[in-house]
C-alpha positions in Angstrom: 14.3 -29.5 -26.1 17.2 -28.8 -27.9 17.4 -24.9 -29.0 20.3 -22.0 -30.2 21.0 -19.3 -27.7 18.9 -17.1 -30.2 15.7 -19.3 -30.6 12.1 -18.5 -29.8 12.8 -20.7 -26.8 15.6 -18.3 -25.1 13.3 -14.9 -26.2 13.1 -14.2 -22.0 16.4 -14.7 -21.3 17.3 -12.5 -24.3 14.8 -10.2 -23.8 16.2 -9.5 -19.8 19.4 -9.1 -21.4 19.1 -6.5 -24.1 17.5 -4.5 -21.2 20.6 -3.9 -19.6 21.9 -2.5 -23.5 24.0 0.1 -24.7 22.1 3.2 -26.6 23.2 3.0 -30.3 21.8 6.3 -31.4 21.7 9.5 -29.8 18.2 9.9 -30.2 17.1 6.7 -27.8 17.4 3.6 -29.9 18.9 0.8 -27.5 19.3 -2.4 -28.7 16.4 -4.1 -27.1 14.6 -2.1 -29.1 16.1 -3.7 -32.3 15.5 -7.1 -30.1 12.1 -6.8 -29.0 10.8 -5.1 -32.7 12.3 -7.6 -34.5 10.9 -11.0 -32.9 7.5 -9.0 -33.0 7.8 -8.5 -36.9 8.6 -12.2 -37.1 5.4 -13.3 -35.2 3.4 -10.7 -37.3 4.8 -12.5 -40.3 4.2 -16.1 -39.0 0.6 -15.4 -38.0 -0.2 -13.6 -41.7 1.3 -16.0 -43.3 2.0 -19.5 -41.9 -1.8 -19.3 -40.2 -0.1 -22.1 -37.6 -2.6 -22.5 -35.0 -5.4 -21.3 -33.4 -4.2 -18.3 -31.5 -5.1 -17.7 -27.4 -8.3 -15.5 -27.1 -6.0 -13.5 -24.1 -3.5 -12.5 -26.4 -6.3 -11.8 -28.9 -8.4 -9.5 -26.0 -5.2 -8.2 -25.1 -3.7 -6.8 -28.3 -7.3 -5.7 -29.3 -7.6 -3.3 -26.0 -4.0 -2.2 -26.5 -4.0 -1.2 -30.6 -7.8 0.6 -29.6 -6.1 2.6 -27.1 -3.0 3.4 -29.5 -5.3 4.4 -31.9 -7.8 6.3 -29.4 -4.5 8.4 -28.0 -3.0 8.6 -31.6 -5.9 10.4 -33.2 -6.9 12.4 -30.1 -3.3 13.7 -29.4 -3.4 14.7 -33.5 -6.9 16.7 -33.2 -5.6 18.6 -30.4 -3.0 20.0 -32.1 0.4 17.9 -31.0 3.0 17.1 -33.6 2.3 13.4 -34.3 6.1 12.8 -35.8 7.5 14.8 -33.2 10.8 12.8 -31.7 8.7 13.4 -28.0 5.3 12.1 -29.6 7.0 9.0 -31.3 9.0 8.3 -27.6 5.9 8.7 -25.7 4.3 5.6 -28.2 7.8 3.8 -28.0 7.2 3.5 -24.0 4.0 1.9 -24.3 4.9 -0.4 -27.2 8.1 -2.0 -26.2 6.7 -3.9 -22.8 3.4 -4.8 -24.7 5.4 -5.7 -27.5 7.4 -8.1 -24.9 4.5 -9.6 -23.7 3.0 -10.3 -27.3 6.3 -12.1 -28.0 7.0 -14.3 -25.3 3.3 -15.1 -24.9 2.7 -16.6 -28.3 6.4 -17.8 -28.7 5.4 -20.1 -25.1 1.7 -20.5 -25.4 1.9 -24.1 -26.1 5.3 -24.5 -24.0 4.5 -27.3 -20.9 3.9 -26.4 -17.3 7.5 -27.7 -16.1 8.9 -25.5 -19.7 7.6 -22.3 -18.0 9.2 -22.6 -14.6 12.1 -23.5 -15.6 12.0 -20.0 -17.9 10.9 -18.0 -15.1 13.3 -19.7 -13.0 16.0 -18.8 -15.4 14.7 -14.8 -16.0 14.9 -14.8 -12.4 18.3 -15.9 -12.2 19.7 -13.7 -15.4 18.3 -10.9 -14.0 19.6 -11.2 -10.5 23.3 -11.4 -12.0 23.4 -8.9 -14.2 21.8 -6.5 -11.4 24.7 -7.6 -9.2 27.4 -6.9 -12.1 25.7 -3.2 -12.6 26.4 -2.5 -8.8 30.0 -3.9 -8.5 30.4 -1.5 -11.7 28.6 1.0 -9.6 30.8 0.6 -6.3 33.7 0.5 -8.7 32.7 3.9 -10.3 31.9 5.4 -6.5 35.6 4.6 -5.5 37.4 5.4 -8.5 35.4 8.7 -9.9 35.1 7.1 -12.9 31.8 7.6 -14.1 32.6 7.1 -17.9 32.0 3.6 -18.3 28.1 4.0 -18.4 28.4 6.8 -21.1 27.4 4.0 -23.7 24.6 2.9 -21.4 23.0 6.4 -20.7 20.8 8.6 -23.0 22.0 11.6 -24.4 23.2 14.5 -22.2 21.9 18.1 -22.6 25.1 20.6 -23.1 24.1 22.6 -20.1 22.5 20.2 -17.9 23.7 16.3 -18.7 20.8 13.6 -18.3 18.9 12.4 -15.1 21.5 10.3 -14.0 24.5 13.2 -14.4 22.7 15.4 -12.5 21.9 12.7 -10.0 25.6 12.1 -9.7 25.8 15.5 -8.8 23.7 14.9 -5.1 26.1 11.8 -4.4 23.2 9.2 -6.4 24.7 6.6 -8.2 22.4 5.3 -10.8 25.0 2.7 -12.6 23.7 2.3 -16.1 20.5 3.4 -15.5 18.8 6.5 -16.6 18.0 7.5 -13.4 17.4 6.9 -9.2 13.9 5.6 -10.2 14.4 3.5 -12.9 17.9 2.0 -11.1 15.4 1.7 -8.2 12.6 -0.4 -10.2 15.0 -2.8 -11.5 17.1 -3.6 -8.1 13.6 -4.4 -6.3 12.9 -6.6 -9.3 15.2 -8.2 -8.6 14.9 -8.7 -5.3 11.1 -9.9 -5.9 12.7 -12.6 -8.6 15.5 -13.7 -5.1 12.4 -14.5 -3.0 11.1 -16.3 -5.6 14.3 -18.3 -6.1 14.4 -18.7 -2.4 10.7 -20.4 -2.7 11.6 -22.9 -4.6 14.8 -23.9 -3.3 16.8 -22.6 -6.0 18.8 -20.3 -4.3 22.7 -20.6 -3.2 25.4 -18.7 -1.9 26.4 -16.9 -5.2 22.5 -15.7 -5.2 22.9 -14.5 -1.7 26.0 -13.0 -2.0 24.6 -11.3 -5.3 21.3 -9.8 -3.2 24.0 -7.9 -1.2 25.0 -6.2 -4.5 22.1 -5.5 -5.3 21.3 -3.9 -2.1 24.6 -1.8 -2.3 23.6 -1.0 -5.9 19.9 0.5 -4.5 21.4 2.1 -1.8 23.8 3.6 -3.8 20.9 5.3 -6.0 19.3 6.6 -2.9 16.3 5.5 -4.6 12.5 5.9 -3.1 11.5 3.3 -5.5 14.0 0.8 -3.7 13.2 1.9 -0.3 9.7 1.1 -1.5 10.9 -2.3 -3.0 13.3 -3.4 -0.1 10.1 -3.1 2.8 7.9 -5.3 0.3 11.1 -7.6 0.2 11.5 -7.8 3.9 7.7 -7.9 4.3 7.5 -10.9 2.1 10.4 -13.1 2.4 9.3 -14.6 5.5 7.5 -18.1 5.3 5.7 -19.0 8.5 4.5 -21.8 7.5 7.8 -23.6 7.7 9.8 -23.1 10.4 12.9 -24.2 8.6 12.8 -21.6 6.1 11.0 -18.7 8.8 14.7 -19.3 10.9 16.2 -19.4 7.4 15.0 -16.0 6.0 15.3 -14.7 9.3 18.8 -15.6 9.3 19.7 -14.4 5.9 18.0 -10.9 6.5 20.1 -10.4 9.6 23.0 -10.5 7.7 22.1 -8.9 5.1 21.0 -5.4 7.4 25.1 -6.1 9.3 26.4 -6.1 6.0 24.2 -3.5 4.3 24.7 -1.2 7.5 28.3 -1.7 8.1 29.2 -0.8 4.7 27.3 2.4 4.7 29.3 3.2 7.8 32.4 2.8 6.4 31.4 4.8 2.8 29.6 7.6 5.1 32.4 10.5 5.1 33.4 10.3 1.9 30.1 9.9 0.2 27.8 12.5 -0.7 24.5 10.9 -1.1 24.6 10.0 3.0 22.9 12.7 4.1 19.8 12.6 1.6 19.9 9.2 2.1 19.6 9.6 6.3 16.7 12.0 5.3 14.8 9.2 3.8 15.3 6.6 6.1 14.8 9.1 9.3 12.9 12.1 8.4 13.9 14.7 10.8 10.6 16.3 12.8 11.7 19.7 10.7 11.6 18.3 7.3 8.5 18.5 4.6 7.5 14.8 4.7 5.0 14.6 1.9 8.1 17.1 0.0 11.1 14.3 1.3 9.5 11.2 -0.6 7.8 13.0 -3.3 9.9 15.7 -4.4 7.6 18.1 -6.1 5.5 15.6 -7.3 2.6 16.9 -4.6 4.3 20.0 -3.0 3.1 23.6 -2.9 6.0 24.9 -4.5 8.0 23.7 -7.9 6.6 22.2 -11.3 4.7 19.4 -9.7 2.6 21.4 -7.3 -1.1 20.3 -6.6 -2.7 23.2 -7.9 -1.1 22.7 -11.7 -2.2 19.3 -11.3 -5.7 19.8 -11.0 -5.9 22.2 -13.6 -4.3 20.1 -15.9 -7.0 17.3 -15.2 -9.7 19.4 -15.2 -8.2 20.4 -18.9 -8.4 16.8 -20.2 -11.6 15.6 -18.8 -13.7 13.5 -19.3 -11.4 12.1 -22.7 -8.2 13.2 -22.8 -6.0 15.1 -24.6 -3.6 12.0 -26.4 -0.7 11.9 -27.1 2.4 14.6 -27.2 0.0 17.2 -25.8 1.9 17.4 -21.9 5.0 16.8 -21.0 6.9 14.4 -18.8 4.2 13.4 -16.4 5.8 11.8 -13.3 2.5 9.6 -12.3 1.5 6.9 -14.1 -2.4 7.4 -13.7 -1.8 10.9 -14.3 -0.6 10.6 -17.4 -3.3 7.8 -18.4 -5.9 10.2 -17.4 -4.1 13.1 -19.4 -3.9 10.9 -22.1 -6.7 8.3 -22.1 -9.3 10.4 -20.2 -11.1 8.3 -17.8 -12.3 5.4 -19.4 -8.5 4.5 -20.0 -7.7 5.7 -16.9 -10.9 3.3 -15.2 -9.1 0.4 -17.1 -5.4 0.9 -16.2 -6.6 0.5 -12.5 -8.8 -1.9 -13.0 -6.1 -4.2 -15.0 -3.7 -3.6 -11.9 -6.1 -5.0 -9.5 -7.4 -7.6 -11.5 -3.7 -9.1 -12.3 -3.3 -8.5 -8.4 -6.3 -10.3 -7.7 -5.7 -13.0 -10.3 -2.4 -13.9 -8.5 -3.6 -13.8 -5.0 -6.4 -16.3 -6.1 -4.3 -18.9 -6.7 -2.9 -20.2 -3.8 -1.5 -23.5 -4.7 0.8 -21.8 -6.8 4.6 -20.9 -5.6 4.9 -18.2 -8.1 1.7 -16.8 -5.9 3.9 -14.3 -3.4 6.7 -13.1 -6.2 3.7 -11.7 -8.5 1.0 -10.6 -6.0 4.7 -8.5 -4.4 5.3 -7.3 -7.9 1.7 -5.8 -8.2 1.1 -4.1 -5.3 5.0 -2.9 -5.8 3.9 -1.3 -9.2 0.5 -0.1 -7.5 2.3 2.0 -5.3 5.4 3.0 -7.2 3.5 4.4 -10.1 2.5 7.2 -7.8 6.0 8.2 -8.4 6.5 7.8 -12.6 4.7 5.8 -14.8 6.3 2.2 -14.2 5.8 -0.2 -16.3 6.3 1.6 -19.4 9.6 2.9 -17.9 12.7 2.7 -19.9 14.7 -1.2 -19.2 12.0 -2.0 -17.1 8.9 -2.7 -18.9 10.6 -5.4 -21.2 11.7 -7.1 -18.2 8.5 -6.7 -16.4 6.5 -7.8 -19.2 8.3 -10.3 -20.0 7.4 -11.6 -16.6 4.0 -11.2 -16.4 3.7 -13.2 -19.7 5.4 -16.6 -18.5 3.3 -15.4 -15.4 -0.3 -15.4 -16.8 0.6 -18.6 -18.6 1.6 -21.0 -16.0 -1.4 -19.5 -13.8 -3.9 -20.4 -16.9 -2.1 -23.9 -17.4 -1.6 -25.0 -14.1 -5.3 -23.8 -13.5 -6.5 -25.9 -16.4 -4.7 -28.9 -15.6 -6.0 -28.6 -12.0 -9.7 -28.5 -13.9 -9.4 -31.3 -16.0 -7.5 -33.3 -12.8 -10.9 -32.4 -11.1 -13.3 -34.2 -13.5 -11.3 -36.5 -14.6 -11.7 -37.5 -10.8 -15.5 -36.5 -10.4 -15.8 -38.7 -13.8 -14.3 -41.8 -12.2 -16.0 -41.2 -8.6 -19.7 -41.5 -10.3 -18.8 -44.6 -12.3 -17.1 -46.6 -9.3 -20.5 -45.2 -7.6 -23.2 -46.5 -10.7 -21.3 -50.0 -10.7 
């Protein structure tokens, strides 16, 4: 199928790209954002006008659910008394409408794309994103050993005059976050990409550039002394194995051993000089003396600081039973917190129950290679959003939902083709049977 580089039929690669942007404005405008909108525009365009085709009932549920909740959050967040053109009201809707808007896109662009079309684009996601991770943490390591932190000033948000942003202050504790706004986010998108290498791996499309590249992106996660990569690197491990072939079992097996000499080695060797050591040793061997639940949460769930339990509560019991909408809180590091804040709990009923439907969905279908990569991704973004709300985090939810689109269509095709295969054989087993 012959295609530019900027054609419907390259929006994933292009789409994993732009996530990896420059800001152009100083008020949070990145140029996926001018990406993503844009293709959306021209698919709202094509479908008022052109009329093509009739259009998937998923995407139709889909978009339906999503513009309700908009709407529901929208209007709520303006009776209770929150500035609706606020610049922290029109973020807060920016987050959730960038991934879905990613998922709209690629899912009509490739509804009608073939089985073998689909792999090879999730193949080829897979493969974008694990290089560009890898260039992000040789410019990391390059930044570490130099001091030369300037080259991400394009690629960060705005810094406050008296505190910097996220990832300046990160800096500060020895946490190199690279171009991303922060530990958790640089976190998300290294075990991403680490998912997207096991997948590779599966279906014998990996090499030594992709291995040598998994190294970075270790060294990039360690680097951020990230949680979220700690979380991501033990799903990794945990699912990288295949025992049902022994080739590949001694294979992995192999592969991992390296890649702990290598990882461990180098740490070694940065230790001294490195600032972020000792936090990191703190995560990886809590000391009998330290606050455990305070070490991996931060103040998310402690007794003491912004995030304590007690303010928690009481801001639940506040929004109960439907929510308070939009711009009515303030940066809520827990995703179902925040869709309970916002939603209330019919919103906050669905979020969960999408999560473990999609996880559920996946897991079904065993025949499927893709099967491992996505059920590791949902139970990832299960857990993680105990720690900020994931998938509508900043870079990452246009690369995640850009995934889980080319994801929910291959599992629909390749289960439909798998029906029809069925009677088409059940239809040619009765009439050998009647004759």
């Amino acid at each position: 199928m012959k295609s530019t580089f900027f054609s419907r039929y390259n929006t994933p690669n292009l789409f994993v790209i732009s996530s990896f942007g420059i800001y152009l404005t100083s008020f949070g405008l990145r140029f996926e954002h001018i990406l993503v909108y844009t293709f959306l525009l021209y698919c709202i365009l094509e479908l008022v006008f052109l009329k093509k085709s009739k259009q998937s009932s998923i995407l139709i549920k889909v978009s339906f659910v999503f513009i309700i909740f908009m709407a529901y959050a929208y209007l709520l967040g303006s009776l209770n008394g929150s500035n609706i053109l606020s610049k922290y009201v029109i973020g807060q809707i920016d987050r959730f409408t960038l991934g879905f808007s990613a998922f709209f896109v690629v899912y009509y662009f490739f509804r009608n794309q073939s089985i073998s079309f689909l792999e090879q684009s999730l193949s080829g996601i897979s493969k974008f994103l694990i290089v560009l991770c890898a260039i992000v943490s040789v410019l990391t390591i390059y930044s570490m050993l130099t001091g030369n932190v300037s080259i991400f000033s394009k690629f960060q948000p705005a810094a406050d005059e008296l505190r910097g942003n996220v990832s300046l202050r990160s800096l500060k504790m020895g946490r190199y976050t690279g171009i991303f706004g922060s530990p958790f986010e640089s976190g998300l998108m290294y075990s991403l990409a680490l998912f997207a290498y096991g997948y590779l791996r599966r279906i014998n499309q990996h090499n030594f550039y992709y291995n040598t590249f998994t190294i970075l992106i270790v060294a990039g996660g360690i680097l951020a002394v990230s949680k979220a990569f700690i979380l991501g690197i033990l799903l990794f491990l945990i699912f990288v194995f295949d025992f049902s072939n022994p080739k590949k079992l001694v294979s992995s097996f192999f592969g991992v051993m390296v890649l702990v000499t290598v990882t461990y080695f180098s740490i070694m060797l940065i230790a001294p000089n490195w600032s972020g050591f000792d936090r990191l040793n703190r995560l990886l061997v809590p000391d009998q003396s330290d606050d455990v639940l305070r070490t991996y949460s931060g103040t998310r769930f402690s007794e003491t600081g912004e995030g304590t339990i007690q303010t928690r509560y009481e801001l639940v019991v506040e929004s109960l039973p439907f929510g308070k909408g939009f711009g009515n809180y303030g940066v809520v590091d827990n995703a179902y917190l925040e869709i309970l804040l916002i939603g209330g709990l019919l919103w906050f009923f669905l979020f969960v129950g999408m999560k473990l439907k999609l996880l559920i969905y996946f897991y079904k279908f065993k025949d499927w290679k893709g099967r491992v990569f996505f059920c590791q991704l949902m139970i990832y973004t299960v857990i993680a959003s105990l720690g900020a709300p994931v998938i509508t985090k900043n870079r990452f939810s246009v690369v995640f939902f850009t995934f889980i689109a080319i994801a929910l269509l291959l599992r629909r095709k390749i289960s439909l083709l798998k029906t029809h295969s069925n009677a088409s054989l059940n239809e040619k087993v009765t009439k050998e049977f009647v004759h």
